[in-house]
Biotite code that builds the C-alpha atoms (Angstrom):
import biotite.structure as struc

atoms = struc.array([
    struc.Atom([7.956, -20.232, 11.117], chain_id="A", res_id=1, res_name="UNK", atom_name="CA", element="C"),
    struc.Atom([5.280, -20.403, 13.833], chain_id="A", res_id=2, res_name="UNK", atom_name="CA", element="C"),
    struc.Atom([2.208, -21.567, 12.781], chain_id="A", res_id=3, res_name="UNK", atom_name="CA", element="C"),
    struc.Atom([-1.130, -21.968, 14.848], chain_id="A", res_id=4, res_name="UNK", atom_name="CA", element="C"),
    struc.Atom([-3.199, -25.011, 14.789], chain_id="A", res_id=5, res_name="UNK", atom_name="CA", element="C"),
    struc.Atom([-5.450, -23.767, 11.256], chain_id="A", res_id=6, res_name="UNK", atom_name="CA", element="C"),
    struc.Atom([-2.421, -23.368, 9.613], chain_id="A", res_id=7, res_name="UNK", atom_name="CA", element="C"),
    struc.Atom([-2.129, -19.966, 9.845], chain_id="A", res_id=8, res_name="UNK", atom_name="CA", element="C"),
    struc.Atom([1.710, -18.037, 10.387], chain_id="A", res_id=9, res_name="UNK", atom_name="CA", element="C"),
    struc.Atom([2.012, -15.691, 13.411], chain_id="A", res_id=10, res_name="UNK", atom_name="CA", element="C"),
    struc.Atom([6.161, -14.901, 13.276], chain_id="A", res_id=11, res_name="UNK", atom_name="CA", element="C"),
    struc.Atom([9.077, -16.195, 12.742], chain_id="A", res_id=12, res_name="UNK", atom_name="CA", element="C"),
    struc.Atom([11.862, -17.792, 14.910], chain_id="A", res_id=13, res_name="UNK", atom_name="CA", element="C"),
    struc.Atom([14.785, -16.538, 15.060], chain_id="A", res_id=14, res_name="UNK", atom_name="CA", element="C"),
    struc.Atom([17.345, -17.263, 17.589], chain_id="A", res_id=15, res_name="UNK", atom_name="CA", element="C"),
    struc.Atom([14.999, -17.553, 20.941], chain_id="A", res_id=16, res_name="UNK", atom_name="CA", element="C"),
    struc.Atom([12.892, -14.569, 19.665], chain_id="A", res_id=17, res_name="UNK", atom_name="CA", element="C"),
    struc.Atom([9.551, -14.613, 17.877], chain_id="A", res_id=18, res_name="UNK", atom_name="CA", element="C"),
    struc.Atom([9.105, -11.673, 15.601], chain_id="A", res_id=19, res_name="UNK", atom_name="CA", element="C"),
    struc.Atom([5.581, -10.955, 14.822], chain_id="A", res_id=20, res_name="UNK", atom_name="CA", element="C"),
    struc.Atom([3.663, -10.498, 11.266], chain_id="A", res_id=21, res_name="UNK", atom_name="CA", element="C"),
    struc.Atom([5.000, -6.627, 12.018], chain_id="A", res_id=22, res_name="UNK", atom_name="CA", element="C"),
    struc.Atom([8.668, -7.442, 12.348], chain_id="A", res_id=23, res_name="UNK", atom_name="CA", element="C"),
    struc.Atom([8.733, -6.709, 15.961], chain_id="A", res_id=24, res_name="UNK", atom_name="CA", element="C"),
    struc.Atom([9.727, -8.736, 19.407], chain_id="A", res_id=25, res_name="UNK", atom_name="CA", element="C"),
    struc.Atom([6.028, -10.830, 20.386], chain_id="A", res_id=26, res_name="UNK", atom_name="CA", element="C"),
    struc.Atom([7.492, -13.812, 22.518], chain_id="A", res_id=27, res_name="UNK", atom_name="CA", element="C"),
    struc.Atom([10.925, -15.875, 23.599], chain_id="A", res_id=28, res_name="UNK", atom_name="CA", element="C"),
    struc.Atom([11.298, -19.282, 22.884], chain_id="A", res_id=29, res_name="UNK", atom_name="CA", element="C"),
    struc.Atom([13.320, -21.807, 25.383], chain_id="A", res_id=30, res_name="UNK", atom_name="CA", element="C"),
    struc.Atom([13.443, -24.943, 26.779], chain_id="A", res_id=31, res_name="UNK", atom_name="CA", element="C"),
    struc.Atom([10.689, -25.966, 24.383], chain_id="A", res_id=32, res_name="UNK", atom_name="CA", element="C"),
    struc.Atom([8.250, -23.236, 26.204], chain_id="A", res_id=33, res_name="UNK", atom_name="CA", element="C"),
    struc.Atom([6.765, -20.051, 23.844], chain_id="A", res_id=34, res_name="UNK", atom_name="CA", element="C"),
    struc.Atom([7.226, -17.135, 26.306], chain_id="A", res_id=35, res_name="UNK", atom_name="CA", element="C"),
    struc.Atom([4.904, -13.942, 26.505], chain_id="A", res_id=36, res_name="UNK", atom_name="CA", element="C"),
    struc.Atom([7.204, -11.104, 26.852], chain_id="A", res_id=37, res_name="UNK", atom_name="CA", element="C"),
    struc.Atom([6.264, -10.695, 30.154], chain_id="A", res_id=38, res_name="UNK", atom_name="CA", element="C"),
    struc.Atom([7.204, -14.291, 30.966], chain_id="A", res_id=39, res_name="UNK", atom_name="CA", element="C"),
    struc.Atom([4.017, -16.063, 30.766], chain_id="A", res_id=40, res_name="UNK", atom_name="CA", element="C"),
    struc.Atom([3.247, -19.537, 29.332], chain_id="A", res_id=41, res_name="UNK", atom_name="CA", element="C"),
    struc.Atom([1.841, -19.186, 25.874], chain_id="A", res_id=42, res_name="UNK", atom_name="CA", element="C"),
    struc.Atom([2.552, -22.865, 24.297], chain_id="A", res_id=43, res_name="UNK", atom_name="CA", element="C"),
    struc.Atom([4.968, -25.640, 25.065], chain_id="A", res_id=44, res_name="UNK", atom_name="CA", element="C"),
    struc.Atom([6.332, -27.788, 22.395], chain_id="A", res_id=45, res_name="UNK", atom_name="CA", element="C"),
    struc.Atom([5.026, -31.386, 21.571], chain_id="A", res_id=46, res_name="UNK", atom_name="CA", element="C"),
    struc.Atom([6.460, -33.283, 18.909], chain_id="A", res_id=47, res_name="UNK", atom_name="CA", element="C"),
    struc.Atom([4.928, -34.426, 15.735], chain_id="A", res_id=48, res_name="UNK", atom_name="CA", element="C"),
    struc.Atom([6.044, -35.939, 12.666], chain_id="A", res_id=49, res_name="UNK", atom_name="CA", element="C"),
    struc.Atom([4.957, -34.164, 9.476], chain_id="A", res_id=50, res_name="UNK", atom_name="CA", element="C"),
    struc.Atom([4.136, -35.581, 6.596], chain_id="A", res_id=51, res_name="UNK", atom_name="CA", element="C"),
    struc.Atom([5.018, -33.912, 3.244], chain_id="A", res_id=52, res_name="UNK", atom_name="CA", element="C"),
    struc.Atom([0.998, -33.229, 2.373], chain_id="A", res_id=53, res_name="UNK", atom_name="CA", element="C"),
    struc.Atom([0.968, -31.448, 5.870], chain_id="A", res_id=54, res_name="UNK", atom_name="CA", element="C"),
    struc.Atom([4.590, -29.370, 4.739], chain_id="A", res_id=55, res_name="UNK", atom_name="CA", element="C"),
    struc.Atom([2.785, -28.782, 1.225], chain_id="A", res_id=56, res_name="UNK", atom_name="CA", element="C"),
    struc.Atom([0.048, -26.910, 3.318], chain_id="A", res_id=57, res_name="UNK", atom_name="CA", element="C"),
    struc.Atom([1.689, -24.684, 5.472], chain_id="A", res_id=58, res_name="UNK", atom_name="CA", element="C"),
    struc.Atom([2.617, -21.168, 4.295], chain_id="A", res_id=59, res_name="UNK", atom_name="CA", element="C"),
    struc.Atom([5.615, -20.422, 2.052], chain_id="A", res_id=60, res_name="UNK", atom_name="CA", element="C"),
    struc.Atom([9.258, -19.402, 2.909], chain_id="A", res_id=61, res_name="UNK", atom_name="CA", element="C"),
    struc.Atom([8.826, -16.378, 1.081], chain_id="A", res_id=62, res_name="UNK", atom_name="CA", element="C"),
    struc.Atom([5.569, -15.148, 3.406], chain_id="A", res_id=63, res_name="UNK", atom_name="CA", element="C"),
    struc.Atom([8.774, -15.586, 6.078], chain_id="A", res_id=64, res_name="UNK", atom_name="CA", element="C"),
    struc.Atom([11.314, -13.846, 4.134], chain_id="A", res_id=65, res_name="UNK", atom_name="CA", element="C"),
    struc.Atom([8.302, -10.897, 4.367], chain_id="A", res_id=66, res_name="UNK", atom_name="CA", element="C"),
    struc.Atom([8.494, -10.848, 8.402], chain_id="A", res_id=67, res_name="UNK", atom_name="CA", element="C"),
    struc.Atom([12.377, -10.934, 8.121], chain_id="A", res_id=68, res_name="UNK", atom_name="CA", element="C"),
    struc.Atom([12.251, -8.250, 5.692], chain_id="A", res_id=69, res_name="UNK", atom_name="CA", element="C"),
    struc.Atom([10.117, -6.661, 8.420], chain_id="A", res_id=70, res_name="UNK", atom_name="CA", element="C"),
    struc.Atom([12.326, -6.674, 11.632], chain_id="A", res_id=71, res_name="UNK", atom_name="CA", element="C"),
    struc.Atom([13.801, -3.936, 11.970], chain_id="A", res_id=72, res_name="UNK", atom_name="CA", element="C"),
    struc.Atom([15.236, -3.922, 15.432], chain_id="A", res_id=73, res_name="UNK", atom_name="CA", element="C"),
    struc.Atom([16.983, -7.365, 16.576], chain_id="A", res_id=74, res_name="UNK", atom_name="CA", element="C"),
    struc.Atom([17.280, -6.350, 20.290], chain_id="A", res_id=75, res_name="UNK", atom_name="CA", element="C"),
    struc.Atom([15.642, -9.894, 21.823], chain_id="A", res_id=76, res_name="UNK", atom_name="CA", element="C"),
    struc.Atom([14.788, -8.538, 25.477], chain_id="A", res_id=77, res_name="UNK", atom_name="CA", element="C"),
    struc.Atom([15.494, -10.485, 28.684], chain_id="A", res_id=78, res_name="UNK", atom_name="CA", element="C"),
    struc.Atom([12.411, -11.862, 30.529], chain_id="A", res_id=79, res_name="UNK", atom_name="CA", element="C"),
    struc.Atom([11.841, -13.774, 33.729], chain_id="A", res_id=80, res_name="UNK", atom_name="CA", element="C"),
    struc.Atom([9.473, -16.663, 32.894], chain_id="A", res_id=81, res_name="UNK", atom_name="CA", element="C"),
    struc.Atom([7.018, -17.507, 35.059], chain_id="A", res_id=82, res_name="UNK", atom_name="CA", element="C"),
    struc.Atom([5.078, -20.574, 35.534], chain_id="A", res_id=83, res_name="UNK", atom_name="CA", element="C"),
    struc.Atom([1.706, -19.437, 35.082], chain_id="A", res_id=84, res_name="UNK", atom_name="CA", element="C"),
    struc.Atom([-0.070, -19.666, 31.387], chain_id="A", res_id=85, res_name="UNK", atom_name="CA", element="C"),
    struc.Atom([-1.288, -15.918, 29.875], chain_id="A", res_id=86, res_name="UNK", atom_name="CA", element="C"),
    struc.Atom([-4.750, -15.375, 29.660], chain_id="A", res_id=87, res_name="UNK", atom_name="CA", element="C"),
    struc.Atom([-5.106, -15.624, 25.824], chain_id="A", res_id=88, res_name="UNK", atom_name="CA", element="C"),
    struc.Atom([-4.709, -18.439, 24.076], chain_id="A", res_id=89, res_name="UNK", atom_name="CA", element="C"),
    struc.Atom([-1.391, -18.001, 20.840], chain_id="A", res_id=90, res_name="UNK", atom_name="CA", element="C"),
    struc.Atom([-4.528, -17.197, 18.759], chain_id="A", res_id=91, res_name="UNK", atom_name="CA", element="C"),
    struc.Atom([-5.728, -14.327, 20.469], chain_id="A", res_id=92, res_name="UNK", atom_name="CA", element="C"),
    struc.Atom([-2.362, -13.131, 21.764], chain_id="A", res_id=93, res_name="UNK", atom_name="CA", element="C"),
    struc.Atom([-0.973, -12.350, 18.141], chain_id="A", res_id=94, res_name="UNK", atom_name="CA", element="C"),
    struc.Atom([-3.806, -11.043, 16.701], chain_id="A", res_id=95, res_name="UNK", atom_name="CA", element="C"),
    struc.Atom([-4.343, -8.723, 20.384], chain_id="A", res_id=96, res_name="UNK", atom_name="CA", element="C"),
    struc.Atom([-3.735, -4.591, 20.389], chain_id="A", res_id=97, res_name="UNK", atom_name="CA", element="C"),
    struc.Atom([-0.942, -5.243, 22.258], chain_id="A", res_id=98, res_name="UNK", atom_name="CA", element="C"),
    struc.Atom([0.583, -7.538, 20.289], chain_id="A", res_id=99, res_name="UNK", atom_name="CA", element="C"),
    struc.Atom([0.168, -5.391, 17.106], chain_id="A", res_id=100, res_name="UNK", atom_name="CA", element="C"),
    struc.Atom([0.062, -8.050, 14.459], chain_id="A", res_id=101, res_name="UNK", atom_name="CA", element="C"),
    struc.Atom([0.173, -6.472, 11.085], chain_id="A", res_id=102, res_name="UNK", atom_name="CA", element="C"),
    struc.Atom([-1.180, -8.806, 8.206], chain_id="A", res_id=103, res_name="UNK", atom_name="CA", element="C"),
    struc.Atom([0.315, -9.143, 4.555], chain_id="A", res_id=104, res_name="UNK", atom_name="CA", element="C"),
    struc.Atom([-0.281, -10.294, 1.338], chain_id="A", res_id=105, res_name="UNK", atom_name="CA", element="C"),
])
C-alpha cells in the first residue's frame, strides 16, 4: 500500500507499478524513486521503522484488496525517468484530473 504522510492510501504496489484508488496505472516505482508516468520525480524512499501503534493506524488490507479488485488492465508502461521532481506534490498528483483518483468506502 502507498500511503501519504496523514495516513491516507493513494494505490497499491504491485510489481514496479502503482495502481491508483481507480485500479488504473498512476506511477512506477524503482530504485527506491516513485515515478510520474511521464518520468518525473514524485517521492524517493527513506526508511523508517514502524511501530505496531503506527501499523494499527494505517488503512486495512481489505481497502487494498478493493484497488486490486479494481485493476483491470495490468499492462505497467515503460517510462524514461527523468531527474527533475513534478510540479505537484504525491498529494495533489493522486487526487489531480489527470490522475483520476476514484474514492471508496
Amino acid at each position: 500500500m502507498l500511503l501519504l504522510p496523514d495516513g491516507h492510501m493513494v494505490g497499491v504496489l504491485l510489481g514496479s507499478c502503482l495502481f491508483g484508488l481507480d485500479g488504473k496505472v498512476k506511477a512506477k516505482y524503482f530504485h527506491h524513486t516513485l515515478y510520474t508516468l511521464e518520468g518525473e520525480i514524485l517521492a524517493s524512499e527513506r526508511s523508517a521503522p514502524d511501530t505496531l501503534a503506527e501499523l494499527a493506524k494505517r488503512p486495512s488490507i481489505s481497502a487494498a484488496w478493493e484497488i486490486i479488485k479494481r485493476i483491470k488492465d495490468h499492462t505497467c508502461p515503460i517510462i524514461q525517468p527523468k531527474s527533475e521532481w513534478a510540479d505537484l506534490n504525491m498529494a495533489a498528483y493522486f487526487s489531480s484530473p489527470a490522475a483520476a483518483a476514484a474514492t471508496f468506502a
